[in-house]
N, C-alpha and C positions, 0 to 999 in steps of 0.2 A: 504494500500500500504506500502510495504518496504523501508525504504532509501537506497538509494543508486543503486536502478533497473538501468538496461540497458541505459533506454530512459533517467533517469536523468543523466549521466554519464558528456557531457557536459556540464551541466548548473552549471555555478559558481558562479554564481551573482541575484542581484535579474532583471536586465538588461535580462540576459539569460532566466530567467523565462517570463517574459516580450515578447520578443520576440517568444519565444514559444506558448503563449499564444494565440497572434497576431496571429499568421500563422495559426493555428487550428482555429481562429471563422473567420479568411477569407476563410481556406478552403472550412469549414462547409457553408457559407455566399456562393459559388460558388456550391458546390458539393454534400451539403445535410452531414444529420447524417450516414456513410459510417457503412453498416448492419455485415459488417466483424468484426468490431471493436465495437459487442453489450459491454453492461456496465452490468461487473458481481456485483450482488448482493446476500447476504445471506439470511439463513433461512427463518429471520425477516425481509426480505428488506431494510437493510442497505448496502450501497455501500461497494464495495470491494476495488474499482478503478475504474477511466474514472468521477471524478469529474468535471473538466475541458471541459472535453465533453460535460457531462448535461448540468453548466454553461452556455455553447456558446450555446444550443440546446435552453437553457431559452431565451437567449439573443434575438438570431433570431428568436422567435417564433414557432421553428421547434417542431411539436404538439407531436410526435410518436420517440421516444427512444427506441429503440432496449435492450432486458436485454439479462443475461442467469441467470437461476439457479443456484448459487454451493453450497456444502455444508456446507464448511467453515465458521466458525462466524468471523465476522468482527473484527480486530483486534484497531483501532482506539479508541480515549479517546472522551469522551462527549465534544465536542465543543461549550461549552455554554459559556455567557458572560466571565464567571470567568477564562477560558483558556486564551482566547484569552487576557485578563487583564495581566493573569500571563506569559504570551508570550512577554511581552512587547506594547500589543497597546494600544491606550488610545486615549482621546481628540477629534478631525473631524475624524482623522480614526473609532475610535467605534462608534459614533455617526451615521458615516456613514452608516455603518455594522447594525445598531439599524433601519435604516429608511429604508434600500434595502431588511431588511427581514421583517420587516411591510409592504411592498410596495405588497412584492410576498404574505403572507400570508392573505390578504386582496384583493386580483386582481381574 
């Protein structure tokens, strides 16, 4: 994904993101994963966009994610421990981060 697309254009804060968030896994939590708005993926099957979609989709259990095709490689950097460090997090937040994807990788 791009900075600064459309859909983020509102969001100022990490509050904004927040609330965003919220309204999409209640949608989702009411309405199911909406088949319009499948989650494009590359080549290799890496996301393109619609993270926060799977997210919620993990959240609620919802089994079936919609993809499409493109041809596009993903443009995104390896998100591994060492970003997110140089990103600034650190301490209960990684820690946390460390146990919720042990949790999924293991379930």
């Amino acid at each position: 994904m791009e900075a600064g697309l459309a859909t983020d254009q509102w969001k100022h804060s990490a509050e904004d993101y927040l609330r965003s968030a919220e309204a999409l896994f209640r949608s989702m939590g009411e309405k199911g994963f909406d088949s319009k708005h499948a989650v494009p993926i590359d080549p290799d099957g890496e996301l393109l966009n619609g993270s926060h979609r799977v997210a919620c989709a993990l959240a609620l259990g919802i089994d079936e994610t919609p993809i499409v095709s493109m041809a596009r490689k993903v443009w995104a950097p390896a998100w591994g421990e060492a970003w997110f460090i140089s990103n600034g997090m650190g301490g209960d937040d990684l820690a946390r981060v460390k146990r919720d994807w042990d949790a999924l990788r293991n379930a």
